[in-house]
C-alpha positions in Angstrom: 46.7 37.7 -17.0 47.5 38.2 -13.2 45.8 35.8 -10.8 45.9 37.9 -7.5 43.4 35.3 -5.9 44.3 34.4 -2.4 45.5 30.9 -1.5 43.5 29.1 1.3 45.1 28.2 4.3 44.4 24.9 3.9 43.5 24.2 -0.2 41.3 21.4 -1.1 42.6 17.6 -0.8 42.3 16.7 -4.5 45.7 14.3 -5.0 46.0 10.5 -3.7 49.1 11.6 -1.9 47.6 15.0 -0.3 46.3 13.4 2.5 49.6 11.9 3.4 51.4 15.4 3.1 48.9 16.6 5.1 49.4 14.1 8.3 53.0 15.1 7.9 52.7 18.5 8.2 50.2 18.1 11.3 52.4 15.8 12.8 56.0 18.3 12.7 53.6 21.0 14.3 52.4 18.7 17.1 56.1 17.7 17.9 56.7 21.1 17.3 53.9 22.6 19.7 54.5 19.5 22.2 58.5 20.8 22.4 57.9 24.7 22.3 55.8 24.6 25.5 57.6 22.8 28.0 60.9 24.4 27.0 59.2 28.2 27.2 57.3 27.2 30.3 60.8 26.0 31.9 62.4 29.2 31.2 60.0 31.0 33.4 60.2 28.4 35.9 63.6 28.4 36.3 64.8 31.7 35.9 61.9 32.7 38.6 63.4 29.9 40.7 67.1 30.1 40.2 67.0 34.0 40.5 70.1 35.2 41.9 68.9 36.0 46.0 72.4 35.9 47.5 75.8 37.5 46.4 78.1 35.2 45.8 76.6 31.8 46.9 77.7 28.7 46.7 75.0 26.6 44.4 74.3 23.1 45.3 75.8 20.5 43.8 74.2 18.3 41.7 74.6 15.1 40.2 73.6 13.4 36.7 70.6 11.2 36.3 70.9 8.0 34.0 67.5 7.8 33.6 66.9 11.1 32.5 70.0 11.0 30.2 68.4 8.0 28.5 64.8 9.1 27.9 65.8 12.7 26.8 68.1 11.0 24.3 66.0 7.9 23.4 62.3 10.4 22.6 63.6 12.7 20.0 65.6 9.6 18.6 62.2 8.0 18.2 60.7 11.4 16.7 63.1 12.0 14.4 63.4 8.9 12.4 59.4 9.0 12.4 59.8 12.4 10.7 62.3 10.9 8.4 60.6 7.6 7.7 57.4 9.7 6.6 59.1 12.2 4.6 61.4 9.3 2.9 57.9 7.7 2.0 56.2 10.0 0.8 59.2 11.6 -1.1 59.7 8.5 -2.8 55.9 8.4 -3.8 55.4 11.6 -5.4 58.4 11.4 -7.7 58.7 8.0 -8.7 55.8 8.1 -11.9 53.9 5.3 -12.2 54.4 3.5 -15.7 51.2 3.4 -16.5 50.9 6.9 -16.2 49.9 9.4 -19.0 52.1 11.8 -20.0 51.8 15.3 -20.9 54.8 17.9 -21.7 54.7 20.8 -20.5 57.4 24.2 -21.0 57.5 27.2 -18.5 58.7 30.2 -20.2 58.4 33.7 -18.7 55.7 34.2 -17.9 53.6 31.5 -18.4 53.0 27.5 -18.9 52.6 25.9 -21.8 51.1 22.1 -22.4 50.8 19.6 -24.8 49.0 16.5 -24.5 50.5 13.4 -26.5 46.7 13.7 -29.0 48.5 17.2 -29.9 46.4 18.9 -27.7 48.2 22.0 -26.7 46.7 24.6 -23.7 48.9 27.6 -22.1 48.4 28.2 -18.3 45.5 25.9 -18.1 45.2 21.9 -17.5 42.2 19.3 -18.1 42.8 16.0 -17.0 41.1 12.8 -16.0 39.9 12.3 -12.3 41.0 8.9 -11.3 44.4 8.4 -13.9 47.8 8.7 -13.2 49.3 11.7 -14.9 52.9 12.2 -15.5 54.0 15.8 -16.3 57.8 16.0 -18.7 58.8 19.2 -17.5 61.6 21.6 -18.8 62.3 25.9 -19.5 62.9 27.7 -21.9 64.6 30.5 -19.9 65.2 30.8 -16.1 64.7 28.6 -13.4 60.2 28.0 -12.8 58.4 25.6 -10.3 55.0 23.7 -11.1 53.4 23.9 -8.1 49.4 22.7 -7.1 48.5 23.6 -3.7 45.8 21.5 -4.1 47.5 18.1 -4.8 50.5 18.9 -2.5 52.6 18.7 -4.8 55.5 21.2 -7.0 58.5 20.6 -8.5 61.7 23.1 -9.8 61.8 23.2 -13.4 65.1 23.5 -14.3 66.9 24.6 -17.8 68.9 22.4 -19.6 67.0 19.3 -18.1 63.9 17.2 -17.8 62.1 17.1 -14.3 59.1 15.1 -13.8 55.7 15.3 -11.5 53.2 13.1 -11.2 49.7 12.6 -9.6 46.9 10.8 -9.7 43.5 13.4 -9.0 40.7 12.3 -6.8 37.8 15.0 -7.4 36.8 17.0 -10.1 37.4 20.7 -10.0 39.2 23.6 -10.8 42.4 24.2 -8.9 44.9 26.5 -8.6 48.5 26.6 -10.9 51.5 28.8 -9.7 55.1 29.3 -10.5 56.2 28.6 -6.7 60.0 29.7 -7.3 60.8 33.9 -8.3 61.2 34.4 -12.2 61.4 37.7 -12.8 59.2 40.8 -12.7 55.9 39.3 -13.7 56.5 35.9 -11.6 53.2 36.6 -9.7 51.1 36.9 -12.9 52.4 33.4 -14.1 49.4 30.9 -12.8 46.6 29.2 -14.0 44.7 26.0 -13.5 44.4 22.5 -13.4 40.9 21.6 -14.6 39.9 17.9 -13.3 37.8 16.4 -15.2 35.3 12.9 -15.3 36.6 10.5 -17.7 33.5 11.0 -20.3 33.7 14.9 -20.1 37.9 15.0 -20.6 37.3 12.9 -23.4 34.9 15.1 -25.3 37.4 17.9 -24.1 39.7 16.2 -26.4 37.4 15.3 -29.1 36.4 19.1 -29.4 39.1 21.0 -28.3 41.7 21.6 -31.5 44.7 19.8 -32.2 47.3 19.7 -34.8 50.3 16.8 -34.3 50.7 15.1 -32.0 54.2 14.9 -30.5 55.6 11.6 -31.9 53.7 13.1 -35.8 55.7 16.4 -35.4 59.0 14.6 -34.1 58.5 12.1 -37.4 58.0 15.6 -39.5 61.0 17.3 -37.6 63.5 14.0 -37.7 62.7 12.9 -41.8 62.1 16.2 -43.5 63.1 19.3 -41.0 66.5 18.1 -40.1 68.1 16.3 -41.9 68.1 13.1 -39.3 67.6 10.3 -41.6 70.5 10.9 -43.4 72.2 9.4 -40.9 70.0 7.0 -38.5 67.7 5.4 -41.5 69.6 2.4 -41.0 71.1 0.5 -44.1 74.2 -0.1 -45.8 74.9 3.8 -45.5 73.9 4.2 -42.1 76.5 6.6 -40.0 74.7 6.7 -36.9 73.8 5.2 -34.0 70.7 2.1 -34.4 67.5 4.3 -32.5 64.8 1.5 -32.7 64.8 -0.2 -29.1 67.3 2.0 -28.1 64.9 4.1 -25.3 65.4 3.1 -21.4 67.7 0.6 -22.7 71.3 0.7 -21.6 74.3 1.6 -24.5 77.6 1.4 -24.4 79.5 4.4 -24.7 83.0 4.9 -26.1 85.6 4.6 -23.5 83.3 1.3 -21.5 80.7 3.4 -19.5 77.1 2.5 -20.3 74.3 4.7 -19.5 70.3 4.2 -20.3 68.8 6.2 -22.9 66.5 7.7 -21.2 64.7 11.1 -22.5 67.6 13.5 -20.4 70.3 11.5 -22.0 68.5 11.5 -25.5 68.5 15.4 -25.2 71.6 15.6 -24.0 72.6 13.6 -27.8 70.1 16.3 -29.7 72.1 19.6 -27.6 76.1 18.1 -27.0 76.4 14.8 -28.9 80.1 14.7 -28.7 79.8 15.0 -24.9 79.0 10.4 -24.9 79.6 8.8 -28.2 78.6 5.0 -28.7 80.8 2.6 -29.1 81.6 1.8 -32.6 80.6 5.0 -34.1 82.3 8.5 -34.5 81.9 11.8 -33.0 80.3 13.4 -35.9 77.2 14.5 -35.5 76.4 18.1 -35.4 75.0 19.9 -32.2 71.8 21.1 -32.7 72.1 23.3 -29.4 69.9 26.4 -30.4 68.7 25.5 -33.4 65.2 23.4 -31.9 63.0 24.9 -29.8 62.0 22.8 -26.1 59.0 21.6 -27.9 60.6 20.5 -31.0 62.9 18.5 -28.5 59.8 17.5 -26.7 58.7 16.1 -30.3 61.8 14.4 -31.2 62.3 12.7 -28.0 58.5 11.6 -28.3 59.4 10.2 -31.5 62.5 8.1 -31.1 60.7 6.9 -27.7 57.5 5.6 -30.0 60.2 3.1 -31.4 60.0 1.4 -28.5 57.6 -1.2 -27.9 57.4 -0.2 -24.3 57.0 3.2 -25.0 54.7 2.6 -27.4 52.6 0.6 -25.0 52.8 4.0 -22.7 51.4 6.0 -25.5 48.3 3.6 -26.7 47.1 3.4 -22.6 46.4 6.9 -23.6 42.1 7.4 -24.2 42.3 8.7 -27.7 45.9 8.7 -28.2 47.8 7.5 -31.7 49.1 4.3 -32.1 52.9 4.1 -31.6 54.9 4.2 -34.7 56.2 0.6 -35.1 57.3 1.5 -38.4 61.2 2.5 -37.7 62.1 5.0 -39.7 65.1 6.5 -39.2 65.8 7.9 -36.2 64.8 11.3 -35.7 67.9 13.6 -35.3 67.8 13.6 -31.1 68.6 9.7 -32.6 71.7 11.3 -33.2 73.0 11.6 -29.5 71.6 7.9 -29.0 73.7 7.4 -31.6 76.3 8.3 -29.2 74.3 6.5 -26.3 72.8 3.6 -29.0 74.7 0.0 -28.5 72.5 -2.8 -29.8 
């Protein structure tokens, strides 16, 4: 459905970190403001006083000024790094995710936004989370280029295909507030909103309790890795074992064939699922299939969830999580996205 409701000039502080985007903001128009006037005002002045009254004359000479020189170079010297300290700051706060965060996926597809919540929870162009808890949102497209933007929490991020982008924040009222695609999509970009419903601890989690879900991520990866695709085959571990070791492997680092290491993290373990050949780990051949559209982003979602619940960090992640599944400690084989780690995997 179209939202055509307007957005206020100045939305609702709702984010730990709006308040800080805010004083930002205020401050560039105040240095902007304290700039514009003096240098408009001196136009008049001078062009009113330095009018041309006399064919021809001879203009006075004048001479440089040290002092002048210094303070005109020294003030916006002192401006600008301000403007750059702050930005660097809060830059480096909004996309650096807390690891205690909790973590939902969500998909943009033309034209909407689709969620799921690691209980299985899934909601399209709507949101509940906690007031008070870090949330980290796993963000990729299924078409063209989106951007998950909250006006309300100053914060938005491009959703890029072919990649994993990440958002975070941490709400500080409940409420509803407004969702939007922030970057052009396609004919019905403007209809592609929704929102972001905060909600006190108790009521999200009788939200969750009532609200419908099937499996979770890490159950459907488990499905999609022993049964669906054929992954086992290959990363169950044993004698006839072909692919890389997935248990442990996730934000560990692997040596690749050739000497480079990388971490597995979830890009480079989708990266294994879509072009395996593209880093191979050491010890272990190039032969895993690409599964490059043949799994939808949710079924890579799913796998990814699942080869990360062999982790006992990741696992720790998931059980912070009110209402979440434990981790699977069992290691089964890895699910087929395993396969790239394969190529990534160096125990």
């Amino acid at each position: 459905m179209q939202n055509t409701t307007w957005v206020p000039l100045f939305p609702d502080q709702a984010s730990t970190f709006a308040w800080q985007v805010d004083a930002l903001y205020f401050y560039l128009i105040a240095v902007s403001i304290a700039f514009s006037i003096p240098i408009v005002v001196a136009i008049f002045v001078f062009a009113l006083k330095y009018r041309e009254t006399e064919k021809y004359a001879t203009p006075e000479e004048m001479h440089g000024s040290m002092l002048l020189e210094t303070v005109w170079s020294i003030i916006p010297f002192v401006i600008s790094m301000t403007i750059f300290i702050g930005g660097a700051l809060i830059y480096f706060n909004q996309f650096t995710p807390p690891e205690d965060s909790m973590e939902i996926y969500v998909v943009g597809k033309q034209w909407m936004w689709k969620a799921q919540h690691q209980t299985g929870q899934r909601e399209i162009n709507e949101l509940h989370i906690p007031v008070g808890r870090k949330v980290k949102l796993t963000m990729t497209t299924e078409d063209v280029l989106h951007d998950f933007s909250i006006p309300a929490f100053r914060t938005k991020a491009d959703v890029v295909p072919g990649r994993y982008t990440y958002m975070w924040f941490e709400a500080t009222k409940p409420g509803k507030y407004h969702l939007y695609c922030a970057e052009y999509c396609g004919l019905n970009h403007s209809g592609m909103g929704g929102w972001i419903y905060v909600m006190e601890q108790r009521d999200f989690d009788n939200w969750l309790s009532g609200s419908v879900s099937g499996q979770t991520p890490v159950e459907m990866g488990k499905d999609l890795f022993t049964n669906k695709l054929g992954c086992a085959s290959c990363h169950a571990g044993g004698p006839a074992q072909r692919g890389a070791k997935l248990e442990g492997i996730y934000n560990h680092d692997v040596k690749l064939v050739g000497g480079a290491t990388v971490k597995a993290d979830e890009q480079y373990l989708r990266n294994s699922i879509l072009n395996p050949s593209s880093q191979v780990v050491e010890g272990f051949q190039p032969i895993m299939p690409t599964f490059k559209g043949q799994v939808t982003e949710e079924q890579l979602n799913a796998l990814i969830a699942y080869i990360k619940s062999l982790s006992p960090n990741a696992a720790a992640s998931t059980a912070a999580m009110p209402g979440a599944p434990a981790a699977n400690a069992n290691t089964a084989a890895a699910n087929k996205p395993a396969a790239k780690p394969a190529a990534n995997t160096n125990k």
